[in-house]
FIPAKOL-389985 format. One record per residue: x, y, z of N, C-alpha, C in turn. Coordinates in steps of 0.02 Angstrom, whole numbers, padded with zeros to 5 digits, always signed. Last residue first. Layout:
FIPAKOL-389985
XYZXYZXYZ
...
end
This chain:
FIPAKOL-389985
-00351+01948+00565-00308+01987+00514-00301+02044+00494
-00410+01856+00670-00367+01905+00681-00334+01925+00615
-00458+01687+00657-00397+01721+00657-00425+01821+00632
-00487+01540+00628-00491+01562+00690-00435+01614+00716
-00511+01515+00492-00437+01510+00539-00449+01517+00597
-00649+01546+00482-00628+01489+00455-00545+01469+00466
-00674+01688+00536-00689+01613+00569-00675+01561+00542
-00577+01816+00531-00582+01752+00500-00617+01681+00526
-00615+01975+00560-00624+01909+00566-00612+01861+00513
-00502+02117+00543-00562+02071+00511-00561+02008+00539
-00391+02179+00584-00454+02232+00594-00505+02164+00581
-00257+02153+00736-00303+02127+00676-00360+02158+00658
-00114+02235+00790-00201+02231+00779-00223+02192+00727
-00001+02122+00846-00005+02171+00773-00066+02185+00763
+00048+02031+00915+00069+02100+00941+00067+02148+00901
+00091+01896+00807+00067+01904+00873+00090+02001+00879
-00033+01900+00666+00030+01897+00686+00040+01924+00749
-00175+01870+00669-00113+01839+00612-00042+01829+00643
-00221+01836+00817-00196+01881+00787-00158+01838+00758
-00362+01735+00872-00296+01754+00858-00257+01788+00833
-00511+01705+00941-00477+01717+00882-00430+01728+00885
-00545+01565+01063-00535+01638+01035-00484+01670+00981
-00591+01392+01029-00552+01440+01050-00539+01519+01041
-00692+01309+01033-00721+01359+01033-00675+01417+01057
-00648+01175+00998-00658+01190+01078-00673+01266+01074
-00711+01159+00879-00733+01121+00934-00718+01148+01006
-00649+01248+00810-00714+01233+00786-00739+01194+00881
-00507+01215+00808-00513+01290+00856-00610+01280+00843
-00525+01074+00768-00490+01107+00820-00532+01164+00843
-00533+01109+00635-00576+01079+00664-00585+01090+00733
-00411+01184+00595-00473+01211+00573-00529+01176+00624
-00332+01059+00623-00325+01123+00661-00391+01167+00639
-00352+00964+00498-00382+00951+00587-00366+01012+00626
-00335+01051+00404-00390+01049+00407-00402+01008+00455
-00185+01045+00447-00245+01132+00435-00313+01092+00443
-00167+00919+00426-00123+00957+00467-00184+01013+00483
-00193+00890+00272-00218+00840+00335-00224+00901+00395
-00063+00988+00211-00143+00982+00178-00178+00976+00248
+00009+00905+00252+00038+00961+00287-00038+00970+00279
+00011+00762+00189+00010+00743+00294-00001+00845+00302
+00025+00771+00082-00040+00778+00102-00023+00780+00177
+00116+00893+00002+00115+00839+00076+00061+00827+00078
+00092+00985-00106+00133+00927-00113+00150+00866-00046
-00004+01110-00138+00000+01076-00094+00041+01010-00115
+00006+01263-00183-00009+01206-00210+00021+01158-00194
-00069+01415-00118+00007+01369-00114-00020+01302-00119
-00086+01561-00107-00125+01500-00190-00067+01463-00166
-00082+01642-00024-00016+01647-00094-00056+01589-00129
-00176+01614+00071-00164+01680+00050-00122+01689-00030
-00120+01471+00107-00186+01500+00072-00186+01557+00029
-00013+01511+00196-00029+01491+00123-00071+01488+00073
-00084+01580+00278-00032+01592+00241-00028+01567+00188
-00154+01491+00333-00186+01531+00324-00122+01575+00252
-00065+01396+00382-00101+01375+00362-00131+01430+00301
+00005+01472+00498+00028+01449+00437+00003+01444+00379
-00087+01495+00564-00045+01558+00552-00029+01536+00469
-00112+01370+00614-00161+01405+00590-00141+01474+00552
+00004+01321+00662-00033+01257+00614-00086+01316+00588
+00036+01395+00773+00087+01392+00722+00025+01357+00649
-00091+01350+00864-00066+01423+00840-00006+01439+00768
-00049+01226+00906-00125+01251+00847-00130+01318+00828
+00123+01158+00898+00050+01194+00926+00003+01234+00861
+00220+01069+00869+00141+01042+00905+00106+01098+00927
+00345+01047+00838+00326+01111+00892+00246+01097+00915
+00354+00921+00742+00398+00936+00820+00355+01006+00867
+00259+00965+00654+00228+00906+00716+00285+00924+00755
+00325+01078+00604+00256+01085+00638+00230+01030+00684
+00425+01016+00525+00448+01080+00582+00383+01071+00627
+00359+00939+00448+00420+00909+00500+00430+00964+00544
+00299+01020+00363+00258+00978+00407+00283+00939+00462
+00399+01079+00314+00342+01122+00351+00306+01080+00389
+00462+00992+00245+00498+01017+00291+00446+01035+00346
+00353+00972+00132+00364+00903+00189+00431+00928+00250
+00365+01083+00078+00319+01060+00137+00322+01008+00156
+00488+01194+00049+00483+01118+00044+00436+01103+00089
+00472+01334-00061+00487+01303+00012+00473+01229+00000
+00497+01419-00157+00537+01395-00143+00539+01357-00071
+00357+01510-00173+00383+01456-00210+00448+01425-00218
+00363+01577-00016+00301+01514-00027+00323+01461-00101
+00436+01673-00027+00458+01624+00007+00417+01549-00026
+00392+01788-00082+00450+01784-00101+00468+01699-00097
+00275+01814+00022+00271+01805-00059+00322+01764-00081
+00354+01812+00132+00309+01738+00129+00310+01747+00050
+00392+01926+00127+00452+01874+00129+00416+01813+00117
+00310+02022+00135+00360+02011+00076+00401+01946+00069
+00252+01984+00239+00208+01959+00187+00285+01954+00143
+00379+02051+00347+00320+01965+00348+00295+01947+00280
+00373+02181+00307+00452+02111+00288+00399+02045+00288
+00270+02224+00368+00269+02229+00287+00349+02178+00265
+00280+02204+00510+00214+02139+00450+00241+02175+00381
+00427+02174+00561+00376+02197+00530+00334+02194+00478
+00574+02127+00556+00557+02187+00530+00503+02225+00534
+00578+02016+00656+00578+02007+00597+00570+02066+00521
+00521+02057+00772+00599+02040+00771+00621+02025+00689
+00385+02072+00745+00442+02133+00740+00513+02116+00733
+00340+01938+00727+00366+01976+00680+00395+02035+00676
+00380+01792+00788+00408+01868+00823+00428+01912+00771
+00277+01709+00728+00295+01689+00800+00308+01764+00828
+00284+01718+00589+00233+01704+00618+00224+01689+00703
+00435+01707+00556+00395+01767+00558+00345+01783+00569
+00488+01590+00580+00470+01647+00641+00445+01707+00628
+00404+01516+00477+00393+01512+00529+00402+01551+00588
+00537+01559+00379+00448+01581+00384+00404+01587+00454
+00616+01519+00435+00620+01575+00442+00560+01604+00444
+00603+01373+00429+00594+01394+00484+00590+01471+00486
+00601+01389+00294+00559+01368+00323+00537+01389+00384
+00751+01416+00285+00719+01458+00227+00631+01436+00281
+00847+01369+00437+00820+01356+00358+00761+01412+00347
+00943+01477+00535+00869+01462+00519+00872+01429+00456
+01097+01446+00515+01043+01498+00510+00998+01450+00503
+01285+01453+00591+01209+01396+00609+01142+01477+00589
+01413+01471+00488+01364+01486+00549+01292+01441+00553
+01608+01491+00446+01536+01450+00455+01516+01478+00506
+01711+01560+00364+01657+01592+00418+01603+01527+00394
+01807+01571+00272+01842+01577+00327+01771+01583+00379
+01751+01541+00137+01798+01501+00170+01835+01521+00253
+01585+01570+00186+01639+01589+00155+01705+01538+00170
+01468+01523+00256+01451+01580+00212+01534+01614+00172
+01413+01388+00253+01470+01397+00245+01463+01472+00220
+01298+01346+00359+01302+01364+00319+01369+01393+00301
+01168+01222+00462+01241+01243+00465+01279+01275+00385
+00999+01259+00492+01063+01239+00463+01138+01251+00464
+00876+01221+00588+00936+01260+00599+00971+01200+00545
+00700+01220+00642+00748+01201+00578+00831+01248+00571
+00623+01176+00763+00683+01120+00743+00735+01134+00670
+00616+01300+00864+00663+01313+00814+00688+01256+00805
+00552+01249+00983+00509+01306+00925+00540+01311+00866
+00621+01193+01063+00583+01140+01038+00544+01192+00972
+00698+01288+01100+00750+01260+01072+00682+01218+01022
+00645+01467+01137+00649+01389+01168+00680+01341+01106
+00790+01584+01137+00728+01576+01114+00721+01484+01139
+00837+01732+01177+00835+01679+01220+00790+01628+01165
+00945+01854+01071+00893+01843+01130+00910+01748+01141
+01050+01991+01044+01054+01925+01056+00990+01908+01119
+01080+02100+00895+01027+02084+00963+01052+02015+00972
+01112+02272+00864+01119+02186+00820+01122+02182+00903
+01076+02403+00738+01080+02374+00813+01111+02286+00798
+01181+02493+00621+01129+02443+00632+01127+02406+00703
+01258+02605+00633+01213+02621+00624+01150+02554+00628
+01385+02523+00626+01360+02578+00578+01288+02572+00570
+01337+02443+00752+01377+02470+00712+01377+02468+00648
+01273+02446+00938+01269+02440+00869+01330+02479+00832
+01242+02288+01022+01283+02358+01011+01267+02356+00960
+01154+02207+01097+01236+02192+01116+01290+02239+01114
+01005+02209+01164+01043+02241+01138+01136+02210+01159
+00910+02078+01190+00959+02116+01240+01016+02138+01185
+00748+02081+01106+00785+02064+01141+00848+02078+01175
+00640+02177+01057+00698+02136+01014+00734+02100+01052
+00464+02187+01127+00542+02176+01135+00595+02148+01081
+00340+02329+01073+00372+02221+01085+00446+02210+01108
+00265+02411+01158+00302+02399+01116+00359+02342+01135
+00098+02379+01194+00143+02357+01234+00206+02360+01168
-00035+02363+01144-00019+02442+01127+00053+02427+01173
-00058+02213+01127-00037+02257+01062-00020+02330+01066
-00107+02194+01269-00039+02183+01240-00001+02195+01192
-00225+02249+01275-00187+02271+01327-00104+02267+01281
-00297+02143+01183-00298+02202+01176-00249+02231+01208
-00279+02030+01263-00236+02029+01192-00245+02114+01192
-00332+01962+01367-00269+02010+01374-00243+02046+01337
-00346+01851+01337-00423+01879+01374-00375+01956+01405
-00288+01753+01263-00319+01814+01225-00371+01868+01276
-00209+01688+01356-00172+01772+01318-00220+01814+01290
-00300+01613+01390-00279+01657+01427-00259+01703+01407
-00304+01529+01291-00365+01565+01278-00350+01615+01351
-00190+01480+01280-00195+01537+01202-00264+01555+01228
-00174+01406+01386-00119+01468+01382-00143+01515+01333
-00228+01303+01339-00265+01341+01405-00235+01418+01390
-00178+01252+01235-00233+01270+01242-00258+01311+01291
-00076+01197+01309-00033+01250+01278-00125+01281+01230
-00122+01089+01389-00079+01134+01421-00080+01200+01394
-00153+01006+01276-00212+01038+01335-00186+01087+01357
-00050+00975+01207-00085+01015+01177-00136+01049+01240
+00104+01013+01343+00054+00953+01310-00006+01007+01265
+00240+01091+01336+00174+01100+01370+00131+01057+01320
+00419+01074+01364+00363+01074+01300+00290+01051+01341
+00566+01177+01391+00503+01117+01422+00458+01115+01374
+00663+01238+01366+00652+01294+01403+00560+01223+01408
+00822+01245+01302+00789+01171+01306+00721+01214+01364
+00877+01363+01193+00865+01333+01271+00817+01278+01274
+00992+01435+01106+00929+01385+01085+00945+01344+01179
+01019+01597+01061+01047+01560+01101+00974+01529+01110
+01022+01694+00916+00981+01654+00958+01009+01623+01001
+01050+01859+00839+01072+01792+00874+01019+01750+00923
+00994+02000+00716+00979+01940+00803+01017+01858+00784
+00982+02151+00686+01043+02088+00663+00997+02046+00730
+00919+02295+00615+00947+02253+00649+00955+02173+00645
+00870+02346+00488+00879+02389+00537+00912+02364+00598
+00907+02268+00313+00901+02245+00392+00938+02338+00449
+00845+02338+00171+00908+02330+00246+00903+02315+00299
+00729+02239+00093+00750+02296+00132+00799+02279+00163
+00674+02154-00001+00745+02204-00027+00732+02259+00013
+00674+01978+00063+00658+02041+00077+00704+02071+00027
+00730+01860+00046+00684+01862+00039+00651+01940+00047
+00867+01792+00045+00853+01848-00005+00766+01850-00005
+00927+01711+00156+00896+01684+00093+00857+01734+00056
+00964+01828+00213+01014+01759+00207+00996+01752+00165
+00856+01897+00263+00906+01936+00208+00959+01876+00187
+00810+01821+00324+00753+01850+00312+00820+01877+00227
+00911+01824+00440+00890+01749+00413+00839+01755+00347
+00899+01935+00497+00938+01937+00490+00944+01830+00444
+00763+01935+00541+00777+01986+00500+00844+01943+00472
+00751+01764+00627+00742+01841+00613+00748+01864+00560
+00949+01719+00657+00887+01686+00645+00824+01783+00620
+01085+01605+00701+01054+01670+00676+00983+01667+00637
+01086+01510+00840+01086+01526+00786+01068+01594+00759
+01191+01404+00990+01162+01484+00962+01135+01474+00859
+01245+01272+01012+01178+01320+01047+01162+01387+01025
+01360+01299+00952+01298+01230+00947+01230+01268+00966
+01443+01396+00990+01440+01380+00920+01354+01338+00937
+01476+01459+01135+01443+01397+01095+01402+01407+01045
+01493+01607+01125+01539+01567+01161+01533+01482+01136
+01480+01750+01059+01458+01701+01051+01511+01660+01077
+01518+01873+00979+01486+01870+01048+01483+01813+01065
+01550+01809+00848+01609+01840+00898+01571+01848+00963
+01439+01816+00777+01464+01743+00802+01520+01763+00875
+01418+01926+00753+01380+01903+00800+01406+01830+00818
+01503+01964+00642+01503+02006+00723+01448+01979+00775
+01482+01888+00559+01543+01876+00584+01537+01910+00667
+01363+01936+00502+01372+01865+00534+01422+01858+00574
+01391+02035+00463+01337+02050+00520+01356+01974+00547
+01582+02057+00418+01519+02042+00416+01469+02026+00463
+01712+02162+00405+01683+02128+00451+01603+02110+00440
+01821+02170+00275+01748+02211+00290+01731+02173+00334
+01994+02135+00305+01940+02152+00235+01865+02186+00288
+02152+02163+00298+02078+02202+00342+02030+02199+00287
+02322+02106+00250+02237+02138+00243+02186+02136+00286
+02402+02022+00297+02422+02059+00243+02359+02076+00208
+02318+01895+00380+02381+01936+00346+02398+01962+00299
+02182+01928+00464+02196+01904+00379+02257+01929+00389
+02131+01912+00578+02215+01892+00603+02216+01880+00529
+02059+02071+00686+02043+02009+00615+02134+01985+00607
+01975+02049+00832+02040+02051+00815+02033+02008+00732
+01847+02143+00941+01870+02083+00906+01930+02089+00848
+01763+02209+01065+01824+02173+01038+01830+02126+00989
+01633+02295+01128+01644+02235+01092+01715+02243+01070
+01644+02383+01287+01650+02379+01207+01672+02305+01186
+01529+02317+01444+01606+02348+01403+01610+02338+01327
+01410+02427+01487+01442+02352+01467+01507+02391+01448
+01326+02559+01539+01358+02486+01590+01400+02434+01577
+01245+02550+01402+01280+02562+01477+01267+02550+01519
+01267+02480+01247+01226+02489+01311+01255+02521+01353
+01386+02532+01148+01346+02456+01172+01320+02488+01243
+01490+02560+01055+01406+02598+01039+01392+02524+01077
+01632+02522+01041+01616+02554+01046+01529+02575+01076
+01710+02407+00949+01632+02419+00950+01627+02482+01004
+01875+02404+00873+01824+02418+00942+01771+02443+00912
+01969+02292+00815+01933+02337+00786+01898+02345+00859
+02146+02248+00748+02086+02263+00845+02031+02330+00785
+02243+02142+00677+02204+02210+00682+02152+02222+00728
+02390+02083+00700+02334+02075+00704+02296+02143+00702
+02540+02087+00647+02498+02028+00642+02418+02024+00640
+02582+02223+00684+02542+02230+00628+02526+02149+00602
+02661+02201+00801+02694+02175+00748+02656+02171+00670
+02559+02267+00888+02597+02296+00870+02670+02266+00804
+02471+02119+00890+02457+02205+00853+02524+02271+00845
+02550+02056+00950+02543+02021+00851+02512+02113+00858
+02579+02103+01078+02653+02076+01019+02611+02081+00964
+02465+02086+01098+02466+02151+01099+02552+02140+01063
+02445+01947+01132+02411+01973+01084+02415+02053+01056
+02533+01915+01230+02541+01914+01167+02511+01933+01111
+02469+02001+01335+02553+02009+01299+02548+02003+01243
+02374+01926+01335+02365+01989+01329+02419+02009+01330
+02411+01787+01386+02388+01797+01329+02394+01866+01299
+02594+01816+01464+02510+01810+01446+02477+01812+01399
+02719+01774+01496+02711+01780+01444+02622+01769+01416
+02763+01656+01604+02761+01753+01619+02724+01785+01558
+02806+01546+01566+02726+01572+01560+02700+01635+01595
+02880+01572+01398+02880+01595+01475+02798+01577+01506
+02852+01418+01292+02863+01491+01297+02861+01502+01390
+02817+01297+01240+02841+01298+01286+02886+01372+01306
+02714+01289+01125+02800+01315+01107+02840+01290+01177
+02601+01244+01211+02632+01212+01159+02681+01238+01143
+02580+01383+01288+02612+01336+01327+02634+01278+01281
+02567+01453+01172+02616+01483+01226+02648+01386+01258
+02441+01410+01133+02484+01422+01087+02561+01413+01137
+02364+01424+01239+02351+01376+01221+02441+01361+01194
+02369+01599+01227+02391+01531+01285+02395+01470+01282
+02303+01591+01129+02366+01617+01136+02371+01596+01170
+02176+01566+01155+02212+01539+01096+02275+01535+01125
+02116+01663+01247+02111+01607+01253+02179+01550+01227
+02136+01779+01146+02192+01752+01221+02169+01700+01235
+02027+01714+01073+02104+01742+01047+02153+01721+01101
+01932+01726+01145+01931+01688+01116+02012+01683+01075
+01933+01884+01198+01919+01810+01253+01940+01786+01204
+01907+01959+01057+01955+01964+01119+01985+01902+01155
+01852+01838+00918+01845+01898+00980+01915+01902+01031
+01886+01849+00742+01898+01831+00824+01887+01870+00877
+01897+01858+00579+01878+01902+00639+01869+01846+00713
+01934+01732+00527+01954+01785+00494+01940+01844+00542
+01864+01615+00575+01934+01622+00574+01987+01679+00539
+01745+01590+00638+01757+01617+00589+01839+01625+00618
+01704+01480+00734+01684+01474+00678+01682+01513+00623
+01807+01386+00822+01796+01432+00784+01785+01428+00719
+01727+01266+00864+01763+01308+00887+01769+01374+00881
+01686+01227+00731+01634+01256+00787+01665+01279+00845
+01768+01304+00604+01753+01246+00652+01703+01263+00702
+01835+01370+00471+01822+01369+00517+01766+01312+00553
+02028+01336+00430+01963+01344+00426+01904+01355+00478
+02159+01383+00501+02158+01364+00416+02098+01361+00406
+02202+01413+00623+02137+01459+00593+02141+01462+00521
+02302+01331+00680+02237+01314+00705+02172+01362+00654
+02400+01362+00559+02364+01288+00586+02288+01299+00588
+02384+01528+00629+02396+01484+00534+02360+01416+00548
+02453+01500+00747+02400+01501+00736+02353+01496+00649
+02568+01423+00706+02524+01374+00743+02474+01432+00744
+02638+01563+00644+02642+01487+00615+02575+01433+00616
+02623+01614+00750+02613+01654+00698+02574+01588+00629
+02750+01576+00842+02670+01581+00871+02615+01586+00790
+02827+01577+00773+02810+01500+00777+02742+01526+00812
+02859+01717+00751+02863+01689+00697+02830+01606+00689
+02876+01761+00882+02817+01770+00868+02814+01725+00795
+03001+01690+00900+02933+01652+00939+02866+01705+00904
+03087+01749+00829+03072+01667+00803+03012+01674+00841
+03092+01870+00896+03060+01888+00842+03042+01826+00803
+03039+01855+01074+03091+01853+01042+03064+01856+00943
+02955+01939+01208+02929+01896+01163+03004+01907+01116
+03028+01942+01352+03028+01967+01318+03012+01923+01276
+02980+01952+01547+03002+01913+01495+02990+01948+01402
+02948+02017+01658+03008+02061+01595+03025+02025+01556
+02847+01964+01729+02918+01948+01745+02963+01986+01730
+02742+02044+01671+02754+02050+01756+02827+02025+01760
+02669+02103+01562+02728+02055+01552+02764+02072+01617
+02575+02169+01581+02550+02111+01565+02598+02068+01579
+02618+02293+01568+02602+02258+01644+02588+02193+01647
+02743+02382+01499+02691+02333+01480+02676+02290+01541
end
């Protein structure tokens, strides 16, 4: 065993106090860790060392010693990913349930990539099936890592929508990106992209079990990205299903809080229109207000039509959205 360079030998009390203190540290889960039932590689030895030097153990005695003591002491179970791009190395991750291997969840395997809890959410398809809005199988899984990436004044972010459109054609026969494959297993891909932080104000923190908290999209915001990156989202037939599904369980004074933080006339018209579409009986007036100064909007500065949904042909005009459907 190379790990153990001195010849120090783990003794059968020390795995018993190692065993103990990790018990402690993985009684629930934390933003640290935020599932305490599956663990990644890194994040484990991490631990274990931690652990090591509190017993006051050898410090000949590496993480990767020790962690290869709890698997061969059937403490811990190593599952390998396997199916990940090339060039990378296989996903790792270690479930520490004693006295059982239950089913590794999409959530669980994406938190495990994952280094800051705070800055990442699950979001997409995979936010789409959280709150039961679709009855299709997610074909893939996405993580978000949330970047502070600058916010462009309305003039700014005006200029930009009548630039894209002088392009739009070119860009719909362009197959869209999911973002940077991590790996897939059984058969489902599961993705980690970049997304700007000011686009996504609605992130909740959700207990999906006693051993697994995660940060998902609210029910709102989900909507919302499906009007932003609907492939990432399954595709315009998940899009409508999910707005149907969605529109009598949403809160518009959320909608109207998500929409003044992101400030653009593109979200305000997608939206807008959307609702419409489902007969959605209006309870904000500020959201109501909202559409019909964006209606005015694309009226005055004579902005070019828009696709419902970005990177999806539109066949019909809407001049009363200023929209692409």
């Amino acid at each position: 065993m190379n790990d153990n360079i001195s010849g120090s030998k783990l003794k059968t009390d020390e795995i018993s106090q190692i065993v103990r203190i990790l018990s402690q540290r993985l009684t629930e889960p934390s933003y640290k860790y935020p599932s305490v039932q599956w663990v990644s590689e890194y994040s484990l030895i991490k631990l274990l060392v931690q652990v090591r030097n509190e017993l006051q153990l050898s410090a000949n005695l590496s993480g990767k010693y020790l962690l290869k003591a709890l698997v061969e002491s059937s403490l811990a179970t190593r599952k390998i990913i396997n199916d990940v791009p090339q060039g990378k190395n296989p996903h790792v991750v270690y479930c520490l349930e004693f006295g059982g291997v239950p089913e590794i969840s999409s959530e669980e395997l994406l938190l495990t990539t994952q280094s800051d809890f705070l800055k990442t959410v699950i979001c997409y398809f995979s936010a789409i099936c959280h709150h039961e809005l679709t009855t299709q199988i997610p074909a893939y899984h996405h993580i978000a890592r949330l970047k502070n990436m600058g916010k462009r004044s309305r003039e700014e972010h005006l200029k930009v929508l009548s630039l894209k459109q002088e392009g739009v054609g070119n860009s719909l026969n362009v197959k869209p990106s999911l973002g940077t494959l991590l790996f897939t297993y059984d058969g489902t891909l599961y993705y980690q992209t970049t997304r700007d932080q000011t686009l996504v104000p609605g992130v909740q923190e959700v207990q999906f079990s006693p051993t697994l908290l995660a940060r998902v999209t609210t029910l709102e915001q989900t909507l919302l990205d499906t009007l932003h990156n609907p492939w990432s989202c399954g595709g315009p037939a998940v899009v409508f299903e999910a707005w149907q599904n969605g529109v009598p369980l949403i809160d518009d004074s959320l909608f109207n809080e998500y929409l003044c933080k992101i400030g653009r006339v593109d979200f305000d018209l997608r939206v807008g229109y959307m609702l419409e579409q489902f007969e959605y009986d209006y309870c904000s007036e500020g959201l109501a207000k909202r559409f019909v100064n964006a209606k005015k909007l694309i009226k005055q500065r004579n902005l070019p039509l828009l696709p419902l949904l970005p990177k999806v042909p539109g066949q019909n005009k809407n001049m009363e959205w200023g929209l692409l459907v």
